[in-house]
N, C-alpha and C positions, 0 to 999 in steps of 0.2 A: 593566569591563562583564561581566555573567555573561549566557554563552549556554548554553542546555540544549536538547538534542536528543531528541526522543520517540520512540521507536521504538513504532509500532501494527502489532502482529501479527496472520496472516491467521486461517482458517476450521480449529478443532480446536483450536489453539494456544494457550498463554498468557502467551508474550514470554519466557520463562525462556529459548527459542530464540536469541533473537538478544542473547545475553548475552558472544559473541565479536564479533559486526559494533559492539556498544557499545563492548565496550572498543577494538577497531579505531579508532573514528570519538572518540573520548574523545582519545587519544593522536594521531591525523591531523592532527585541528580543534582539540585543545584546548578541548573543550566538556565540562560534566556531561553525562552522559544516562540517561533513564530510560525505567521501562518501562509502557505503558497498557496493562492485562489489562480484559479484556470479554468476555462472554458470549457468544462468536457463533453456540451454538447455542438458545441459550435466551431471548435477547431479539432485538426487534425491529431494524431496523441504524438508523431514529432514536432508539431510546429509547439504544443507545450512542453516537452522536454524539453526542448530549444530556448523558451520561458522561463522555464524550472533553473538551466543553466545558468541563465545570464541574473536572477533572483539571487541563486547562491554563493555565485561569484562577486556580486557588489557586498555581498555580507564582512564587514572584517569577523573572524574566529579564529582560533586556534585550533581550534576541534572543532569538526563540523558532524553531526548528526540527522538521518532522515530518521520518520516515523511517517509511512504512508497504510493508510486504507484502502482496500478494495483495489478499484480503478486506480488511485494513487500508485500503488505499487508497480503498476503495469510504464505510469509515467515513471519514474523513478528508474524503471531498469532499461525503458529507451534512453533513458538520461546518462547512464554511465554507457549504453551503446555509443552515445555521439561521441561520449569522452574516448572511449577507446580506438573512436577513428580519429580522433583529432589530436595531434602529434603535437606536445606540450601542454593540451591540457589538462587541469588536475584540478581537487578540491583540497581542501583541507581534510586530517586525517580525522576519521568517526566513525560511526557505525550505524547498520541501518536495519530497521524492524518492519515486515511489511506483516500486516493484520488482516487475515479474511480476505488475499488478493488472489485471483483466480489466474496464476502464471500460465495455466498450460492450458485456457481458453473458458467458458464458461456457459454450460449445457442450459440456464436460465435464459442467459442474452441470446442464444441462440435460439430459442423459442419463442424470444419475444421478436426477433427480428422477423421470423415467418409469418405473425400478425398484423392484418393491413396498417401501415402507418408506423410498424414496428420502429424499423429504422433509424425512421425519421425521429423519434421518440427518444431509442438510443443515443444516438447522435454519434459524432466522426472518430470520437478516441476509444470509444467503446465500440464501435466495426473494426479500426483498426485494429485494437488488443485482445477484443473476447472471442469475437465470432469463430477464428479458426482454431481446431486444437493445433496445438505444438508440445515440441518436447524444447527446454530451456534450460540449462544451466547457470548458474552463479558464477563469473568469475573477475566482478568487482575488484580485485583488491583489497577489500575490507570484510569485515566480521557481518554477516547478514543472518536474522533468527527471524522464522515463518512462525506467529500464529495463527492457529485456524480456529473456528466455531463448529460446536457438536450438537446444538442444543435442539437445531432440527426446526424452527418455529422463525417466519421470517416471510416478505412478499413474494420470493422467488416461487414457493407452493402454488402461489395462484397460476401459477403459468404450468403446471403438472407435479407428479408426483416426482421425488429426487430420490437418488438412494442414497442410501446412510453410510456414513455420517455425511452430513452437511450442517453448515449454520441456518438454513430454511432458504437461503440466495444461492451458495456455493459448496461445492464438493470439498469436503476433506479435501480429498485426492487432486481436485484442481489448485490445491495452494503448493502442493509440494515441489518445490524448486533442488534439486541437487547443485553441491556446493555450500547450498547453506551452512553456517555453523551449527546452525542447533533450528530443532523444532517444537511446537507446544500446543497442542489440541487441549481445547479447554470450553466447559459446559456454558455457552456462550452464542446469540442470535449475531447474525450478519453486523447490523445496526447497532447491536447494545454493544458488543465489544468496545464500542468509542469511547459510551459512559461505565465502563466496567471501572471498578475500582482494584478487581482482578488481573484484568489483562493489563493496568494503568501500571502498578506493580511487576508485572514479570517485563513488559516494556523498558520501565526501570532500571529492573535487574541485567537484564541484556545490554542494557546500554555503559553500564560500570563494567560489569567483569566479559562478557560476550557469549553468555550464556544467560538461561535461566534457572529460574530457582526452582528448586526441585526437591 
């Protein structure tokens, strides 16, 4: 049985980042894994869903698995939005981990959006997904576990103060998605989560049994 694990990385990035939590989760799980690179300041966050699709679908797997970051995860859940309108399509069965992604909108991007040039800075998947709150539900199909970062220390400070918890970018409270299977707040920056060898581990752990370890 070949399983393959996607890693979708957040807002500036282009997955060359999380090229240690791969190999981490490669040797854990014993799965290939690769990397989905996308525009996130230049396209829209459906036109990369749309991307994300058509990436996973040329993939052969048996098992298919995400692990998205941040802004990742925002793609990743318009991604199973498209699946859901579109009448026979499917992926392979997996599970998926979304790390420090700000489901129900993101009180940092929203303050950087009000500074001149904000926006433009942000770029078009990050106005689509962050700027307004929402409330979101989970109802994928599959096993989905939210970690979040507590550790409070991160760039999002520079834009004001946050309240706590947060990873120093995002709110506790903006990662919690209901539906999820499981969830896991852990002493952890926005950013470092990716090189954690912590969160690389319960990542892991979620993606064998569909929880974490505790």
């Amino acid at each position: 049985m070949t399983a393959i694990v996607v890693y979708v990385h957040g807002l500036w990035l282009s997955g060359a980042e999380g090229l240690l939590l791969r190999r981490r989760l490669s040797r854990l799980v014993g799965v290939e894994t690769r990397a989905f690179n996308y525009p996130s300041v230049r396209s829209p966050l459906e036109e990369n869903a749309a991307a994300l699709e058509r990436a996973l679908t040329a993939l052969r797997a048996d098992r298919l698995h995400l692990v998205a970051h941040s802004l990742g995860g925002l793609v990743v859940l318009a991604l199973f939005d498209r699946l859901a309108r579109s009448a026979g399509s499917s992926l392979p069965p997996g599970r998926v981990v979304l790390m420090g992604s700000p489901v129900r909108g993101c009180r940092s991007a929203r303050r950087l959006a009000r500074l001149p040039g904000g926006r433009t800075i942000l770029g078009r998947t990050a106005a689509d997904g962050l700027l307004t709150p929402r409330d979101r539900r989970w109802d994928g199909g599959r096993d989905l576990g939210v970690i979040a970062g507590a550790s409070g220390h991160g760039l999002g400070r520079l834009l004001g103060p946050l309240p706590e918890p947060n990873d120093g970018t995002v709110l506790v409270e903006e990662t919690d998605l209901p539906g999820a299977g499981d969830r896991l707040t852990l002493d952890t920056s926005h950013s470092g989560m990716i090189f954690s060898g912590v969160v690389a581990r319960q990542v892991a752990a979620f993606l064998m049994a569909g929880r974490f370890a505790r």
